[in-house]
N, C-alpha and C positions, 0 to 999 in steps of 0.2 A: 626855236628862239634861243639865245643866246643870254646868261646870265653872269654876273661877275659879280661878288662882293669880299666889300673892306676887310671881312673876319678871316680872308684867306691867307696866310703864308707864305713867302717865296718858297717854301718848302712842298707847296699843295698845288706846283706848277702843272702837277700831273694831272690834278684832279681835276683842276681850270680845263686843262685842255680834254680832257674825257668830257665834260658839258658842254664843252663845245660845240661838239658832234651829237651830244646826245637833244631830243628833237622833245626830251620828256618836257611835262610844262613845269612852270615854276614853282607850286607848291611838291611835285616831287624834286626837282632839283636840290630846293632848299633844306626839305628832311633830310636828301641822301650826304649832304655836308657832313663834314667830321664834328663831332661835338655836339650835332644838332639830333641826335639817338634820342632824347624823349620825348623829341616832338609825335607827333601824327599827320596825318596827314586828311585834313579840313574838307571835309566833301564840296564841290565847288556848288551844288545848290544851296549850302548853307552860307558859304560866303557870297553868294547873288540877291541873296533873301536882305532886303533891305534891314527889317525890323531887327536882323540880328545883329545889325554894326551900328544900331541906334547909338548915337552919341562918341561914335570915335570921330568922328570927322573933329570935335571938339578939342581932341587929344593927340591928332596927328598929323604934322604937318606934310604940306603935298600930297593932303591925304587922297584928291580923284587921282594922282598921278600912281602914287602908292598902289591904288586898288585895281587902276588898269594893268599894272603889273602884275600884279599877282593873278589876276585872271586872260592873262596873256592876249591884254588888249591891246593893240596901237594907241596911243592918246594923240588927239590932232596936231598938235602943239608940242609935242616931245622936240622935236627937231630943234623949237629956238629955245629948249634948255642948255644950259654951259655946263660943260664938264664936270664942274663944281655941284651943280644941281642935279645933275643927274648922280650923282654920290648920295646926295644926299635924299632923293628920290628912293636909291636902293638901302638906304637907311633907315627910311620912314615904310618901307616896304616890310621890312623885317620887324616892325614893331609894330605895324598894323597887322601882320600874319601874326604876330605874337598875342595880342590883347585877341585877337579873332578865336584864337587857340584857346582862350583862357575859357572862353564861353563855351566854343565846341565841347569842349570836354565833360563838361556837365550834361550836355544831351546825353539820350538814353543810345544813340548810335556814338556818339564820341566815348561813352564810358566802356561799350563793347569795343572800340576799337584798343584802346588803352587796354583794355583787360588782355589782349591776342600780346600786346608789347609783356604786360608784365609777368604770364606765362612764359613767355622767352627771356627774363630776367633782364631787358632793354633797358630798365632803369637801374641795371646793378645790385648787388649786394649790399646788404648791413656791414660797416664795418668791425661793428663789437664782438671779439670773440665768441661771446656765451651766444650771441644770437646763431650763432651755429651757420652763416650766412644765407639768413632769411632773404629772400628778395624783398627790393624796399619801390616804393614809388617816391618820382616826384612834389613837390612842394612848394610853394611860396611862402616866404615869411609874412608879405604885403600884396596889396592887390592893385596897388600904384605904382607903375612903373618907374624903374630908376632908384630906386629904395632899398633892393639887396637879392643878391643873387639867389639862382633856384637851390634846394637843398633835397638829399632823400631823407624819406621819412619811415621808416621799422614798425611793420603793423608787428611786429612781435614785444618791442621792446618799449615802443612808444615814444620814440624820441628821433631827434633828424640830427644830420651831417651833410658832410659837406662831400661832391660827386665824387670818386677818385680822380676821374680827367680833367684835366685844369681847363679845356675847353669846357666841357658842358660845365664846368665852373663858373665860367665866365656868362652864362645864360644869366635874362632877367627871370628874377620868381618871380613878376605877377604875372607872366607867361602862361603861369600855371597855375597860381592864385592858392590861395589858403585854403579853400575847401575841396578841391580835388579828393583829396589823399581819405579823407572821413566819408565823404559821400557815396567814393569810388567802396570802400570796406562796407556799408550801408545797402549800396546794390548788391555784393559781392560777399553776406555775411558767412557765407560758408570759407572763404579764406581765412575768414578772423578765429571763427571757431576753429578750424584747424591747427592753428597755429598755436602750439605748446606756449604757455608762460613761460617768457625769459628766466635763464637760472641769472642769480645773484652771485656775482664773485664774494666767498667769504674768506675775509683777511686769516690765515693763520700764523702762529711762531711755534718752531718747534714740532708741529703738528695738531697744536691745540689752538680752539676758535678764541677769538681774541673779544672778553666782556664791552661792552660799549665802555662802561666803568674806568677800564683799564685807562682811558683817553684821557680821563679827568683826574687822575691820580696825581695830587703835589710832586714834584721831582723835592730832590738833598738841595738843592740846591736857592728853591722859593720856601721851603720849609724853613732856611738859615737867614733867610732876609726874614721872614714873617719874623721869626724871635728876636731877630736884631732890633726891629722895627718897635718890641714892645718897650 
């Protein structure tokens, strides 16, 4: 089966035409995309199991069309879609693999699969120095789609940023959703405990540490208004 979507490049004409040929089904097509490195990949009983897409049908549109895609169904009716709809078919395809994704991952087989990604650093490095580049995971800021992009999160240092690739930038966080990143450190507590306390950059001048005090000291300057002032 044959896939094509909008987040492609006239630069990734290459990649178009390697799925073309390639006969894999759609949800690996769509991981093997550029940018799309934090996804996983959804085991297809999980997405056949009704109870587990309770309530997306509410949230996305063309949604039976959506999900015959993604489980590389014919739909009856494809055919009197217009070019325009079927865009937008592949649109709502990727948001309903997304929101599907958010849930997977909280299972105890999604958080084992995530854990194989994040042993191979699939989610990238910390950016902050001191973290010594920790491997980070995943993140959402929101669990409502459209609301802000995915972000990595530093089980060492405790804080999130933003991907280095402006693709996987471009990713929704509730993809991934808020609790991911805590739940996954939870199943997983022996990563946490191994993970040294971040060092703290400390300011010096000269080669001496700098008093917090220092900061709050009047300059020549406010000291010569205060006296003017009296």
């Amino acid at each position: 089966m044959k896939y094509f979507s909008g987040q492609l490049s006239e630069t990734d004409e290459s990649d178009v035409s390697a799925s073309e040929e390639d006969d894999s089904s759609w949800v690996t097509w769509f991981c093997s995309l550029q940018g799309n490195e934090f996804f996983c990949e959804v085991d297809e009983d999980y997405i056949q199991d009704d109870f587990n897409l309770s309530g997306l049908n509410l949230q996305v549109p063309y949604y039976d069309y959506a999900l015959d895609l993604i489980l590389d169904i014919d739909s009856p009716h494809e055919e009197m879609l217009t070019e325009e709809q079927h865009e937008l078919v592949e649109s709502a395809a990727e948001m309903l693999y997304g929101l599907i994704h958010q849930r997977f991952i909280l299972t105890s087989r999604g958080l084992s699969t995530m854990y194989d990604k994040f042993k191979n650093v699939d989610f990238g490095r910390c950016p902050r120095v001191l973290c010594g580049g920790a491997p980070a995971l995943p993140v959402g800021q929101a669990d409502i789609p459209r609301t802000s992009t995915v972000k990595i999160f530093c089980p060492k240092c405790g804080d999130i940023y933003y991907p280095r690739s402006k693709l996987q930038g471009n990713i929704d966080g509730a993809y991934f959703g808020t609790t991911f990143p805590h739940l996954f450190l939870m199943q997983y507590n022996h990563l946490l405990h191994s993970a040294k306390t971040a060092s703290k950059y400390t300011p010096k001048i000269f080669g001496f540490k700098i008093h917090e005090s220092a900061y709050h000291q009047p300059t020549k300057k406010s000291q010569k208004k205060k006296e003017s002032n009296k």
